[in-house]
C-alpha positions as a printed Julia matrix, in Angstrom:
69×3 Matrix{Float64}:
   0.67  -5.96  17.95
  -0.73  -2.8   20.26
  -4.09  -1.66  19.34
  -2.44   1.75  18.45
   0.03   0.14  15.51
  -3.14  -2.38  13.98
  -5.12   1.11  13.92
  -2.4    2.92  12.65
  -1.39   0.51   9.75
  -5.02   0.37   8.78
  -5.06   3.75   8.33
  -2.06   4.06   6.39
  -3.24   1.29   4.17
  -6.71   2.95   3.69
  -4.92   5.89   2.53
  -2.16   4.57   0.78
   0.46   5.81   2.59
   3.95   3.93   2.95
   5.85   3.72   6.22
   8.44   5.98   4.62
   6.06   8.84   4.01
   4.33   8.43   7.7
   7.98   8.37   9.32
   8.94  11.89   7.16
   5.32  13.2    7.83
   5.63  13.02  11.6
   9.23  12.81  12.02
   9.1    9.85  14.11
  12.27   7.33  12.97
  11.17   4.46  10.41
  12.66   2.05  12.47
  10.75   3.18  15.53
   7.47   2.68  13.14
   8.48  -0.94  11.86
   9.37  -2.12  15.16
   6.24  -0.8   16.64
   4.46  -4.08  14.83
   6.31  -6.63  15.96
   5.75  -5.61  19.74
   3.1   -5.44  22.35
   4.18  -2.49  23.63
   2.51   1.25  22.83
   4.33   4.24  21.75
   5.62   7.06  23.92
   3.3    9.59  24.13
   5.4   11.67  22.21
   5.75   9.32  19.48
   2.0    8.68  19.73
   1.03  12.56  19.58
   3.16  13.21  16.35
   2.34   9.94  14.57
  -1.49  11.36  15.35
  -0.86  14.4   14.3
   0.57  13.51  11.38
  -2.72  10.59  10.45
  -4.76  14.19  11.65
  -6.04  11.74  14.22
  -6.2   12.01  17.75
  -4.14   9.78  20.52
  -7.75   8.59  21.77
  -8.77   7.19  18.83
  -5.8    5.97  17.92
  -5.68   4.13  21.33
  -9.18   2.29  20.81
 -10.4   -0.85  19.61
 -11.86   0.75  16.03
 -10.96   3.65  14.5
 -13.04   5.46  11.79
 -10.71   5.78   8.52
């Protein structure tokens, strides 16, 4: 899995958030979301800068080794 989906399902998990609610909160498809774990491969940057948005998290940090929850 790309750094950017392990950092984003730890933050999702942190707050409790399903992948349902992230997918309507940044209007990114669920399936694009699920698959995103089971690849290697980052997001688009679009689909990077709304899931981001959406976490109220930048694409930086979201693109590093830790992020802070």
């Amino acid at each position: 899995m790309h750094v950017f989906w392990k950092n984003v399902y730890r933050i999702i998990n942190y707050r409790g958030i399903n992948l349902k609610t992230l997918a309507a909160l940044s209007d990114v498809p669920y399936s694009t979301i699920t698959n995103g774990k089971n690849t290697e491969r980052q997001p688009s940057v679009e689909t990077a800068f709304k899931i981001a948005s959406a976490l109220n998290k930048s694409i930086e940090s979201l693109m590093c080794d830790t992020v802070r929850l």
